[in-house]
C-alpha positions in Angstrom: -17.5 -74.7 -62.2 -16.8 -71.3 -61.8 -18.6 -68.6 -63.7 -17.3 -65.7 -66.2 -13.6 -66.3 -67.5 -10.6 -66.1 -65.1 -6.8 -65.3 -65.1 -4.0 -66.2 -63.2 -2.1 -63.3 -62.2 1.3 -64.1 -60.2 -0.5 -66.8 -57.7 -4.2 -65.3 -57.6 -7.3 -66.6 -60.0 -9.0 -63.4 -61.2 -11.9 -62.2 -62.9 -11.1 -61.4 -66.7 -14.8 -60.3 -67.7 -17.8 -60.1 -64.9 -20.1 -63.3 -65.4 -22.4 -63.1 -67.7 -26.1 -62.9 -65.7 -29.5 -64.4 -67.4 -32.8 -63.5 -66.3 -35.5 -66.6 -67.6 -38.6 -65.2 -69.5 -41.0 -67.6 -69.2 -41.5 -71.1 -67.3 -39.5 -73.9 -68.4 -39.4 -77.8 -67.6 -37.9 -80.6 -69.1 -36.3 -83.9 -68.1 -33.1 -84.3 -68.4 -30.8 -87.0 -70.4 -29.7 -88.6 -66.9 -33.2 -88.9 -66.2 -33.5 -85.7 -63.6 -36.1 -83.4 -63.8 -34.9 -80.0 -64.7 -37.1 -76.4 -64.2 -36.9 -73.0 -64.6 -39.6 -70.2 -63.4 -40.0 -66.9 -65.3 -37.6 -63.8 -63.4 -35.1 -66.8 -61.6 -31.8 -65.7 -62.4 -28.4 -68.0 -63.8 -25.0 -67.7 -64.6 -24.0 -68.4 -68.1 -21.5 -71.0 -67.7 -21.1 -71.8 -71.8 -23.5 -71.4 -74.9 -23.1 -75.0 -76.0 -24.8 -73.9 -79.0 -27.0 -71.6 -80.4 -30.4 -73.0 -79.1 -28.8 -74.4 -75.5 -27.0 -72.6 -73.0 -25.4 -74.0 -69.6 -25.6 -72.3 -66.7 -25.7 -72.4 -62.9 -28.6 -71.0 -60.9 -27.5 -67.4 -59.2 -28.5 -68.7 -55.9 -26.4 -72.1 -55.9 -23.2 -72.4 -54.7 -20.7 -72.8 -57.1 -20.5 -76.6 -56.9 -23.8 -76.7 -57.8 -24.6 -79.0 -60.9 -25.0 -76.8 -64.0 -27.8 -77.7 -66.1 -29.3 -76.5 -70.2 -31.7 -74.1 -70.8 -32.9 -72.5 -74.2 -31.0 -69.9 -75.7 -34.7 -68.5 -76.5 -36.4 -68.4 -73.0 -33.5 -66.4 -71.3 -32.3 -62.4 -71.4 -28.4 -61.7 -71.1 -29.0 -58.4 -68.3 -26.6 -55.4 -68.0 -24.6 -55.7 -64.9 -26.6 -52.7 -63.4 -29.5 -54.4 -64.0 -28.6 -57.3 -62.2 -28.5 -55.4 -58.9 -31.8 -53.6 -59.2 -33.8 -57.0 -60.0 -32.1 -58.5 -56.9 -33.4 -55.8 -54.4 -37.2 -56.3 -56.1 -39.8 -58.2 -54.4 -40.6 -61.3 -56.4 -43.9 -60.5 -58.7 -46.4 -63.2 -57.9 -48.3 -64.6 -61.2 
């Protein structure tokens, strides 16, 4: 699944809008309905795939490939961040708790 929204221009796939980039606020775990055990740690970064709703939100971790299986998280525990932002958090040392 690939994230943002796409176009087809003559026989090239590209980006309509940059993908949308969440940053998790606090830790997270649940298991999932196919029994899987699902978690999220405060500062990990996803892609918004879709907002299935407005509590639940799919998305893809950032540092998955983009085959990787997409999973929920709460609308609630995550930050939409500006795309600058996204690049400034990246070069950052992970905090440690």
């Amino acid at each position: 699944m690939l994230a943002g929204r796409w176009r087809l221009e003559g026989w090239q796939w590209r980006h309509a809008e940059p993908a949308v980039v969440l940053r998790a606020l606090y830790n997270y775990a649940y298991r999932a309905e196919d029994g899987r055990h699902v978690a999220m740690a405060a500062g990990e970064q996803f892609l918004l795939l879709h907002k299935a709703n407005e509590d639940w939100w799919q998305v893809r971790r950032a540092s998955e490939p983009c085959w990787a299986r997409p999973f929920f998280v709460p609308a609630t525990y995550v930050a939409e961040l500006d795309p600058g932002d996204t690049r400034r958090q990246s070069m950052l040392p992970p905090s440690q708790p």
